[in-house]
C-alpha positions as CSV (number, residue, x, y, z in Angstrom):
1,X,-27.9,-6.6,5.2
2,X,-30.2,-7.5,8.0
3,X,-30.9,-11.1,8.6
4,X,-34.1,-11.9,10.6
5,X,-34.3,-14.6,13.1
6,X,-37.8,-14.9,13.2
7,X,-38.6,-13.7,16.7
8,X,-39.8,-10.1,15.7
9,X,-41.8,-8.6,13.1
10,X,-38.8,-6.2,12.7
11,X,-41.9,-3.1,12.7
12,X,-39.3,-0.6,14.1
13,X,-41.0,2.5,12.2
14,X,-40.5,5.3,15.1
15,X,-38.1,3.3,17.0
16,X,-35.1,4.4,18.6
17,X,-31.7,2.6,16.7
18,X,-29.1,2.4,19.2
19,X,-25.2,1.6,17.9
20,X,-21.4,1.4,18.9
21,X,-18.7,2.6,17.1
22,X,-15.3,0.6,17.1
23,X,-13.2,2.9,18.9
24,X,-10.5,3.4,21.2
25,X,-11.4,1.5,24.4
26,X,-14.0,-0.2,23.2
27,X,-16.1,2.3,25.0
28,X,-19.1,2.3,22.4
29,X,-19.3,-1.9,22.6
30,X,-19.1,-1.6,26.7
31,X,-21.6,0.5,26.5
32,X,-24.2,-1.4,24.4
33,X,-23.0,-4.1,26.5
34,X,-24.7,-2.9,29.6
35,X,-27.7,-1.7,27.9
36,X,-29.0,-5.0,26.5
37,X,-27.6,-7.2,30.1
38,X,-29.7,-4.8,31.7
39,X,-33.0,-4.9,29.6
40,X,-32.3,-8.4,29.1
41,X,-32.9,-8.4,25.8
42,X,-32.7,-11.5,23.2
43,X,-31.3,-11.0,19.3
44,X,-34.1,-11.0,16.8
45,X,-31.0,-11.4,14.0
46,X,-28.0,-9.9,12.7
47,X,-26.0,-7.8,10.2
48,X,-24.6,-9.6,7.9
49,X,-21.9,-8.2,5.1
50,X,-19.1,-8.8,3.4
51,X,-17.7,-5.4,5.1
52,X,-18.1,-6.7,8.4
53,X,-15.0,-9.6,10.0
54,X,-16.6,-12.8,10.9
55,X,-16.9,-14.1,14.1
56,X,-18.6,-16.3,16.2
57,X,-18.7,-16.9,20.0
58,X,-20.5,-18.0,23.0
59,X,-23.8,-15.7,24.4
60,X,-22.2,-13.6,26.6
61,X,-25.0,-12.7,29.0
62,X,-26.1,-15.5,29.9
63,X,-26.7,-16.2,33.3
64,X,-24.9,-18.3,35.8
65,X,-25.4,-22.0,35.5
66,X,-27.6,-21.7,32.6
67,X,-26.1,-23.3,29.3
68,X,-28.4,-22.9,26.6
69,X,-25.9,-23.0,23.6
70,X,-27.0,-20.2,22.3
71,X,-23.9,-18.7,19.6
72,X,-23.6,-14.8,18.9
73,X,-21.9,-13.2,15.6
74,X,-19.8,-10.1,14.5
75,X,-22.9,-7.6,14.5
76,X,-26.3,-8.9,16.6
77,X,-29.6,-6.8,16.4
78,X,-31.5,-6.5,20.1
79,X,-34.6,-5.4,20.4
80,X,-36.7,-3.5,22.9
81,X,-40.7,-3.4,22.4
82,X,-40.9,-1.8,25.6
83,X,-38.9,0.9,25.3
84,X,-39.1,1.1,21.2
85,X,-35.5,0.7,21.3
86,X,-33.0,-1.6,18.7
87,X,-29.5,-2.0,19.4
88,X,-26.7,-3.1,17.3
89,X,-23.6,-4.6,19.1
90,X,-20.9,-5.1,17.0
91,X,-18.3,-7.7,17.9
92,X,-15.6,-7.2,15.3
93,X,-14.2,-4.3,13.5
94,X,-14.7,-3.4,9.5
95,X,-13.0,-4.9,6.5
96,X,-9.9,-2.5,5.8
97,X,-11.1,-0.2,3.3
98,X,-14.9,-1.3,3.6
99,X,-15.9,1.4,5.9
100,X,-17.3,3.3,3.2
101,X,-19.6,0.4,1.4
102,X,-20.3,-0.4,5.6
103,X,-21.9,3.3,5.8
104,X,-23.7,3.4,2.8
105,X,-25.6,-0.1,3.3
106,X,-26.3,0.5,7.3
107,X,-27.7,4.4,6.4
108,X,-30.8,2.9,3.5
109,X,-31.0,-0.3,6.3
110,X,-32.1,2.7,8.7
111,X,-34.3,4.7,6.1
112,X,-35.7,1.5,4.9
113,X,-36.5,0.6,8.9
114,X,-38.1,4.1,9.3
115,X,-36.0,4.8,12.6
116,X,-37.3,8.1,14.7
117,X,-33.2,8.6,15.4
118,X,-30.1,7.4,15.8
119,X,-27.5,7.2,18.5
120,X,-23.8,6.2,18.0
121,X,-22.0,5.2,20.8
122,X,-18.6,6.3,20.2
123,X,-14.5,7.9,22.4
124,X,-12.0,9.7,21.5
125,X,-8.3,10.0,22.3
126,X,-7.8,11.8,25.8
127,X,-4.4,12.8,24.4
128,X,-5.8,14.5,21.5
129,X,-7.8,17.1,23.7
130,X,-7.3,20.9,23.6
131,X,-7.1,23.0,26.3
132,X,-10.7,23.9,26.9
133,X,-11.2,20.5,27.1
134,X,-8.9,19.3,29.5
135,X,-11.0,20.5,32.9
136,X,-14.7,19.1,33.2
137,X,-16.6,16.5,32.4
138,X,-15.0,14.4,29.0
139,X,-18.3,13.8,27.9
140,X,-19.2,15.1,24.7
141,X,-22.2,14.9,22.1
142,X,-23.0,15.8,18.3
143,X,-26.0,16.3,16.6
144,X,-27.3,16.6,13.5
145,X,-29.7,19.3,11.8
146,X,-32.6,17.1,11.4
147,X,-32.0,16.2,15.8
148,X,-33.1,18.6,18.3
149,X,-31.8,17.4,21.8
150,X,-32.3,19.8,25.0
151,X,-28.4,20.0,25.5
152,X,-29.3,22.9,28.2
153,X,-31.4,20.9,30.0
154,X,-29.3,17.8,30.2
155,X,-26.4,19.8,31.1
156,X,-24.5,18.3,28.0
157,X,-21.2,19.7,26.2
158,X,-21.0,19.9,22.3
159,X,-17.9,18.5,20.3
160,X,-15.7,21.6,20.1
161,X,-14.8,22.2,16.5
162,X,-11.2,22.7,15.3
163,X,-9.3,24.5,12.9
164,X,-8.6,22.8,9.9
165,X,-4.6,21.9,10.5
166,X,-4.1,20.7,6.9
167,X,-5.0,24.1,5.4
168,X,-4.6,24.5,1.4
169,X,-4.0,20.5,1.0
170,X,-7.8,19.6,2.1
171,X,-9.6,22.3,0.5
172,X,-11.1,19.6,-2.1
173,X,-12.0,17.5,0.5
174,X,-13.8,20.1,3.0
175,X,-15.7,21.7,0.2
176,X,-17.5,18.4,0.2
177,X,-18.5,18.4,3.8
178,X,-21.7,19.5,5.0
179,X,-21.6,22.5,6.7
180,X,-22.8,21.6,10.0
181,X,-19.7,18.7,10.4
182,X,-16.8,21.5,9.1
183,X,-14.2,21.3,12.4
184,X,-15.6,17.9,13.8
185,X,-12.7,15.9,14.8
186,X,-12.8,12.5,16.4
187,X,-9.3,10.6,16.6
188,X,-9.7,7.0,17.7
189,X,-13.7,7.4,16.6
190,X,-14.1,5.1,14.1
191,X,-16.3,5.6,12.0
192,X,-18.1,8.5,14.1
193,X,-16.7,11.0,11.7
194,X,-17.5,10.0,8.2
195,X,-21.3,8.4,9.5
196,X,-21.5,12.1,11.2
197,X,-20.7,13.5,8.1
198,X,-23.5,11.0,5.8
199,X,-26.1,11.3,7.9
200,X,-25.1,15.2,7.7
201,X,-25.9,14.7,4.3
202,X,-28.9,12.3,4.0
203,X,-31.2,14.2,6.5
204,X,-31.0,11.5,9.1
205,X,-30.9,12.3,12.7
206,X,-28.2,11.1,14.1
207,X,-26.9,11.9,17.7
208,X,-23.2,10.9,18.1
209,X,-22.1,10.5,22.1
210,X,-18.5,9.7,23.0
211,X,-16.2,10.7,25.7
212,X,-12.9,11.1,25.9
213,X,-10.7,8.2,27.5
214,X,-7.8,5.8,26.6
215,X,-6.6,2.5,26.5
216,X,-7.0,0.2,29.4
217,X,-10.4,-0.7,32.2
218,X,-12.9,1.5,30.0
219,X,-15.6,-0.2,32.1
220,X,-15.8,3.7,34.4
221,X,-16.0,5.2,30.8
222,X,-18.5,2.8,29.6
223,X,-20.9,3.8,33.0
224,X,-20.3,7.3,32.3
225,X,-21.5,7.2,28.1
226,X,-24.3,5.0,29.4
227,X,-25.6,7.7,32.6
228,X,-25.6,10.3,30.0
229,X,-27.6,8.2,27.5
230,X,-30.1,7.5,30.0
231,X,-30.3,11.0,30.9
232,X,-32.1,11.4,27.8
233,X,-33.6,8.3,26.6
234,X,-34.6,7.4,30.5
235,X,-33.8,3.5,29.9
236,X,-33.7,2.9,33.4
237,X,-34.9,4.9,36.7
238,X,-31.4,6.0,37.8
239,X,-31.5,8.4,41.0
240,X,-29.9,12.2,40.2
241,X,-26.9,13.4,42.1
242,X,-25.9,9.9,43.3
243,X,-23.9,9.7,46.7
244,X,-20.8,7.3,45.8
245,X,-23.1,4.4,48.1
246,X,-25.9,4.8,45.2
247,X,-23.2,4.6,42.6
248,X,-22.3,1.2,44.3
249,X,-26.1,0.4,44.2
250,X,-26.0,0.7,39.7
251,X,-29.4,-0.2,38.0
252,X,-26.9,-1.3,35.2
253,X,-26.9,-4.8,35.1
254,X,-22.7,-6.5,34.0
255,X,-23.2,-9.2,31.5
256,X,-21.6,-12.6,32.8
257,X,-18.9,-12.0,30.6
258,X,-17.4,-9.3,31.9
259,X,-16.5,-11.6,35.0
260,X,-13.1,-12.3,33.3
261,X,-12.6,-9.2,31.3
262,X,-8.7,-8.1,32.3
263,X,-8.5,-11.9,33.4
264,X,-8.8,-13.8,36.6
265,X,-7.8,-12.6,39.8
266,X,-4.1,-13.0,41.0
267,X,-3.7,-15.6,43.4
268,X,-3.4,-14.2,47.0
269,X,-1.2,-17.5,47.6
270,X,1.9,-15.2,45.8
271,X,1.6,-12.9,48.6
């Protein structure tokens, strides 16, 4: 599944993996978007699978004036010695109906790598949000069994489980799931749900972040996912209770290619 490039020995055994989910905003993809623009990191390969959409496109962070020709794919691999980090971002959804085959292949890639933990980047659907989470922040974090994150300490919410709405009809089918993932529900997730559920399963700790947003700039929900991440992993020395001037002053680094995200600028000559 992994294809290396030849620029790392790929030792990762106690390294933190780093992922997005394709879901609703993008917010996952933003996300590992500012992470490796900011540590400046190079690929060291891919993922390649039949599972996986092809696509190919220019490197979108590199810097101003500099054309290297360097091409990027549907699912590049980033590494981190520094901070024992390796970050997948994934360009292009899933095959329709590959997810599972996706899942299974990318959960013995990260037992065969030896990975400390994992960390899915993921969102949800504002719309879908209950009452008690309507007010506060909209970020929100699962964890597996096999995980133990000082939620306390880093002042984070868990996912709020829900009553199963289907009742009798998916009795089969929650008889199946693990314990600790019974009431997890993640519309507009992706794949957060179901890779929740596996590594529920397979004894792998997984921490799954998302928040809740919708359609549209996701680049305030991107910065929020990313804050909270650092809060635990400390990629970067970000200063606590920022004044909105420090906020202005981000350590995250924007990727060139963000320049021309919702298009160019309209022309002040119209007005």
């Amino acid at each position: 599944m992994f294809i290396n490039a030849g620029k790392s020995s790929c030792q990762w055994e106690g390294y933190t993996l780093i992922l997005p989910a394709i879901s609703v905003g993008n917010v996952g993809q933003l996300t590992a978007d500012l992470l490796i623009s900011t540590l400046q990191l190079d690929s060291v390969g891919h993922l390649h699978d039949e599972s996986i959409l092809p696509l190919c496109g220019n490197d979108p962070y590199a810097s101003t004036g500099v054309a290297q020709g360097v091409l990027v794919t549907s699912a590049e691999v980033y590494e981190c010695k520094e901070k024992e980090l390796v970050i997948i971002q994934q360009r292009a959804p899933l095959v329709k109906g590959k997810q599972r085959d996706f899942r299974k292949k990318l959960l013995a890639w990260i037992k065969e790598c030896k990975f400390s933990q994992v960390v899915l980047l993921s969102s949800t659907h504002s719309h879908e949000r209950i009452d008690s989470q309507i007010t506060g922040s909209p970020f929100r974090f699962l964890s597996t069994a096999s995980l133990s994150i000082p939620a306390d300490d880093l002042k984070w919410q868990r996912l709020e489980t829900r009553e199963d709405m289907w009742g009798v009809q998916r009795q089969t089918a929650e008889e199946t799931t693990p314990e600790e993932a019974k009431g997890v529900y993640i519309p507009g997730g992706g794949m957060a749900k179901r890779f929740f559920e596996d590594c529920c399963r397979e004894q792998v700790p997984l921490a799954v972040l998302m928040v809740f947003c919708s359609e549209g700039d996701n680049i305030p929900d991107a910065m929020m996912l990313v804050s909270e991440l650092n809060k635990w992993i400390k990629v970067v020395q970000e200063a606590e209770n920022q004044s909105q001037q420090q906020r202005k002053r981000s350590p995250w680094k924007k990727p060139k290619s963000w320049d021309l995200l919702y298009g160019s600028a309209v022309e002040s000559s119209l007005y």
